[in-house]
C-alpha positions as CSV (number, residue, x, y, z in Angstrom):
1,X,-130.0,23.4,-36.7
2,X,-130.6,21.8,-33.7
3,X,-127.4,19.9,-33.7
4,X,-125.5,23.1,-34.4
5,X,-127.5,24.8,-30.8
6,X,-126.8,21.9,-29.1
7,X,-123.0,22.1,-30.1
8,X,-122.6,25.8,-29.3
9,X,-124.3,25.9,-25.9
10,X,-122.3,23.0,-24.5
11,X,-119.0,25.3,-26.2
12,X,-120.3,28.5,-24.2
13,X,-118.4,27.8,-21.2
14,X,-117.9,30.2,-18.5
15,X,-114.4,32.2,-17.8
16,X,-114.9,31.6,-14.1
17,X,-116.3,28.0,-14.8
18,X,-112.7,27.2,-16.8
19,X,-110.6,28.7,-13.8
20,X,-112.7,27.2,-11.2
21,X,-111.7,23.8,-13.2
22,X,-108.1,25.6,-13.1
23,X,-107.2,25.9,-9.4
24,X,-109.0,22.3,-8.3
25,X,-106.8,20.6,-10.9
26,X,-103.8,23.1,-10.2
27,X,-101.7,19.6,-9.4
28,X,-102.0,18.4,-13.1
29,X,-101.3,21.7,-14.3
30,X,-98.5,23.2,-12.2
31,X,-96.4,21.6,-14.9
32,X,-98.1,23.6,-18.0
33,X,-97.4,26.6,-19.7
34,X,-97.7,30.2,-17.6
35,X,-100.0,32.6,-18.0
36,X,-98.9,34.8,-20.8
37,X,-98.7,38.6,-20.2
38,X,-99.1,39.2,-24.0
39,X,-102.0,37.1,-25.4
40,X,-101.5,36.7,-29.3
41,X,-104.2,37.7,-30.8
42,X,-107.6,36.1,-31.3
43,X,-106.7,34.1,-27.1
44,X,-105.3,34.1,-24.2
45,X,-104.0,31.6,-22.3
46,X,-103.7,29.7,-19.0
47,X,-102.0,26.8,-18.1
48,X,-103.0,25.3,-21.3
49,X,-106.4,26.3,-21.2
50,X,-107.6,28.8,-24.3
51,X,-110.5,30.8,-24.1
52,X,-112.3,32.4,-26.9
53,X,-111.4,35.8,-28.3
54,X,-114.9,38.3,-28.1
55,X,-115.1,38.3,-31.9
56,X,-115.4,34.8,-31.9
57,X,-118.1,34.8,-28.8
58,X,-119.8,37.7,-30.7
59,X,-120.1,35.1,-33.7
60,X,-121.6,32.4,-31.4
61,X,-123.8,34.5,-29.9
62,X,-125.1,35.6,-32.9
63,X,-125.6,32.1,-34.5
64,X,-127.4,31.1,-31.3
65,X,-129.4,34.0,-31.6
66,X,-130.2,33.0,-35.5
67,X,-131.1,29.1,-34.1
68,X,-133.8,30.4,-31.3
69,X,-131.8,31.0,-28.5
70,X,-132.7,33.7,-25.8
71,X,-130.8,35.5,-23.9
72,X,-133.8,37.4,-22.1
73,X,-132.9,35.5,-18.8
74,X,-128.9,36.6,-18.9
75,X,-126.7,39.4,-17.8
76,X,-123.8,39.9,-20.1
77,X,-120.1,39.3,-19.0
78,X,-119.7,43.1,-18.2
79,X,-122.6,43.0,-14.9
80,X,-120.6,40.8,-13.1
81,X,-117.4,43.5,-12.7
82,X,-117.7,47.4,-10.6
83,X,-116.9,50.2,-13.9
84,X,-113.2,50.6,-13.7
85,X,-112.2,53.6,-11.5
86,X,-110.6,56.5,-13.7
87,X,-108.8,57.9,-10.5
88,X,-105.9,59.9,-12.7
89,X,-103.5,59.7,-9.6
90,X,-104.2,55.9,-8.8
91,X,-104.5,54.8,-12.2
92,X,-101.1,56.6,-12.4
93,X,-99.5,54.9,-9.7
94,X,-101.1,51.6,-10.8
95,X,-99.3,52.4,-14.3
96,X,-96.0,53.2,-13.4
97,X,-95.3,50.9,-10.5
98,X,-96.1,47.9,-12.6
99,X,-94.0,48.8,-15.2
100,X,-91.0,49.6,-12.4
101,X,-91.4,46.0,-11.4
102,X,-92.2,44.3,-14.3
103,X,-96.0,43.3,-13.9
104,X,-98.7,43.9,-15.8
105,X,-100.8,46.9,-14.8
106,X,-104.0,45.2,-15.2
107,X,-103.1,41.9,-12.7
108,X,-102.0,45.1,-10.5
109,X,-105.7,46.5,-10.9
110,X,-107.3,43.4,-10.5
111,X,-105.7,43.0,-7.2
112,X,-106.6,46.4,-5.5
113,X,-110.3,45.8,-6.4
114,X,-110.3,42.5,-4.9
115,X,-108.4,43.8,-1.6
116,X,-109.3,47.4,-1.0
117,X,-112.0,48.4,-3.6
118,X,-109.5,50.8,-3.5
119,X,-109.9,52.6,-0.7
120,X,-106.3,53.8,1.0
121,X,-107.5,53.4,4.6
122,X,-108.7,49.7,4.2
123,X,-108.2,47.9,7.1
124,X,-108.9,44.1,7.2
125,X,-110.0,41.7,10.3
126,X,-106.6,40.5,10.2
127,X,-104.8,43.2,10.3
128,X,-103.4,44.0,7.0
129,X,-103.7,47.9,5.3
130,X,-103.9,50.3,2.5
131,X,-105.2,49.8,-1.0
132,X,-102.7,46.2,-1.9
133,X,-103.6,44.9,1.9
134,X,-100.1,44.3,3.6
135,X,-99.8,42.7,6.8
136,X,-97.8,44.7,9.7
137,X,-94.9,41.7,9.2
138,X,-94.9,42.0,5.8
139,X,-95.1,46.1,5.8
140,X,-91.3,45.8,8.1
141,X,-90.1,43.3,5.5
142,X,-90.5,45.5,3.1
143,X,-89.6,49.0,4.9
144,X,-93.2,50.1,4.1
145,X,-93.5,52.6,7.5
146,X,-97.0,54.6,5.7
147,X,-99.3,52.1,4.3
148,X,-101.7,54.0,4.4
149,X,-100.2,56.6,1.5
150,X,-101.4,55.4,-1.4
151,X,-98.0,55.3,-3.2
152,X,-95.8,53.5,-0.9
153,X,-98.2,51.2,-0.2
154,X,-98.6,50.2,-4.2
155,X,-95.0,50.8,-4.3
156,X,-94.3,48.2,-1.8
157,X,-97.3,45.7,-2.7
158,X,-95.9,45.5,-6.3
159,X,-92.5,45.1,-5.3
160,X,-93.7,41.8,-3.1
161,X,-96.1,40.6,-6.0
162,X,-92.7,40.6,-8.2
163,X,-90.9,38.5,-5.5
164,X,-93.5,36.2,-5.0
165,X,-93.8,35.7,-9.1
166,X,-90.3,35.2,-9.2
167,X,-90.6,32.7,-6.4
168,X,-93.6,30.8,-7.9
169,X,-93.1,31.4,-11.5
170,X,-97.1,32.2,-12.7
171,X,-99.2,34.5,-11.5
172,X,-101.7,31.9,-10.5
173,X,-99.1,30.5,-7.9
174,X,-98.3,34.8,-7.1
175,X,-101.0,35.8,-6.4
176,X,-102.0,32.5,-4.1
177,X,-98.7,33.5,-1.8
178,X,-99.8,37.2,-1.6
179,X,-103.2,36.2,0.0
180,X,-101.8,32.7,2.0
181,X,-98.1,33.6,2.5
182,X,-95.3,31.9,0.7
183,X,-94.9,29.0,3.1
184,X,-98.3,28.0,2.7
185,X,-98.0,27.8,-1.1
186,X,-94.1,26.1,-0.8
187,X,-95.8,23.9,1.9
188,X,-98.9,22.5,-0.7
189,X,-96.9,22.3,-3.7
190,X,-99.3,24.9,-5.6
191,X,-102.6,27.0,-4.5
192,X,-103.6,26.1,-0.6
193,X,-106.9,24.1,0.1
194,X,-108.4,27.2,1.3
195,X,-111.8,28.6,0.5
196,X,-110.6,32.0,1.2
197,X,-107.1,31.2,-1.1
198,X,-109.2,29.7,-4.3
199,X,-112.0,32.0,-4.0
200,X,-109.4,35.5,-3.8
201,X,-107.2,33.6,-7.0
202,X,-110.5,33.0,-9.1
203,X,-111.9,36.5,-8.7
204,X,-108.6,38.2,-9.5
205,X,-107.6,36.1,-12.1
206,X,-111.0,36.6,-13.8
207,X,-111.5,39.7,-12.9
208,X,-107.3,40.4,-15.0
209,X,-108.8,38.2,-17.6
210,X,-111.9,40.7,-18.3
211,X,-109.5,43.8,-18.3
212,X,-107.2,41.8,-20.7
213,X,-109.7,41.8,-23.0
214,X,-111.2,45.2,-22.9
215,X,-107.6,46.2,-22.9
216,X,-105.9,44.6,-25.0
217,X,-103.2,46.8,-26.5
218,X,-102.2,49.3,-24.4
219,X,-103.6,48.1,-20.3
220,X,-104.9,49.6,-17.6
221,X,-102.2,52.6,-18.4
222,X,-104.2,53.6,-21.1
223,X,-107.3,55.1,-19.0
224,X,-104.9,57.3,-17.1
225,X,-103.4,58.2,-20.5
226,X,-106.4,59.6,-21.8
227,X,-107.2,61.3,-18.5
228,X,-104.2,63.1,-18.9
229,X,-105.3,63.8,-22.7
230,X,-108.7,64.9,-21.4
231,X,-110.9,62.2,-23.2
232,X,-112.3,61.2,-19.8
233,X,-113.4,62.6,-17.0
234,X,-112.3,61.5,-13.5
235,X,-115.1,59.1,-11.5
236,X,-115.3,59.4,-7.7
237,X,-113.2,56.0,-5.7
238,X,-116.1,53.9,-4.2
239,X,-115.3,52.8,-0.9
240,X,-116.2,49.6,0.0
């Protein structure tokens, strides 16, 4: 029995612990297999690396349990993430923007939290706005002249995420040129050596991982579906 502990709490590995492992080895791994934006069933994975489906952590917990193990001194998974927002009109325009350009609602989520919080009158140090965080260069680029209006500023940051996965290819290497710029990811060959850069990729991309698995099916679409249905009940934005 002790063997068997042993075993399973060297295989408990951390999501963020596996991507953290991700982006420093990103060099070695630029070559593997993208991120898929329909995990078969029972994974999901990135760049070659699989994590465990919650059935099978829900088994392992449980045997851990059975072999001694506490858990009095952990927070689950869940405690690390803000309740998703059930905002019927941003959830919408989360939805149906991502769809327009091809992405996956729930990357799309992951993003606004991690720039806005969504809040629609964000305003960074630097300079960029709205709920996706566009710089003023950018916003011309792009013919975004309100980026404060909550739909043409998703409108416009989804339609740069798609160009910069079409540039890059994965969504690790996407999401790296939305925070550092394109030339700084064409420049390094993959994800910049900045703290800022790997520390922005590893929260959204865990953050997309955790919706992907509470979501599996049906996305982040499928809270503002039931909104609409009336199974929920709409939760106030939290600003940051």
């Amino acid at each position: 029995m002790d063997q068997t502990k042993s075993f399973l709490l060297r295989a408990a590995v951390p999501v963020a612990t596996i991507l953290a492992v991700g982006l420093w080895a990103w060099p070695a791994l630029a070559a593997g297999p993208k991120m898929v934006s329909a995990p078969a069933a029972g994974a999901i994975e990135i760049h070659g690396m699989t994590l465990p489906d919650p059935v099978a952590a829900g088994r392992r917990d449980k045997m851990l349990r059975e072999a001694g193990h506490k858990f009095t001194d952990k927070k689950t998974v869940a405690c690390k993430y803000p309740e998703v927002i059930v905002d019927t009109k941003l959830l919408g325009l989360v939805n149906s923007h991502s769809k327009k350009n091809g992405l996956d609602p729930r990357l799309v989520y992951a993003l606004i939290e991690q720039e806005s919080r969504f809040n629609p009158c964000a305003v960074s140090p630097k300079g960029a706005q709205g709920l996706m965080q566009i710089m003023p260069d950018t916003q011309k680029m792009l013919g975004l002249t309100e980026p404060f209006d909550p739909e043409r500023n998703i409108a416009a940051g989804t339609r740069y995420l798609r160009a910069m996965l079409d540039k890059f290819q994965t969504e690790v290497m996407a999401l790296a040129a939305y925070n550092a710029g394109p030339g700084a990811v064409a420049k390094h060959g993959g994800v910049p050596p900045y703290e800022e850069t790997k520390d922005y990729v590893l929260k959204v991309v865990d953050r997309y991982f955790m919706l992907r698995l509470r979501y599996p099916d049906e996305g982040i679409g499928a809270i503002h579906q039931k909104l609409v249905a009336g199974d929920l009940q709409p939760a106030k934005t939290e600003k940051p």
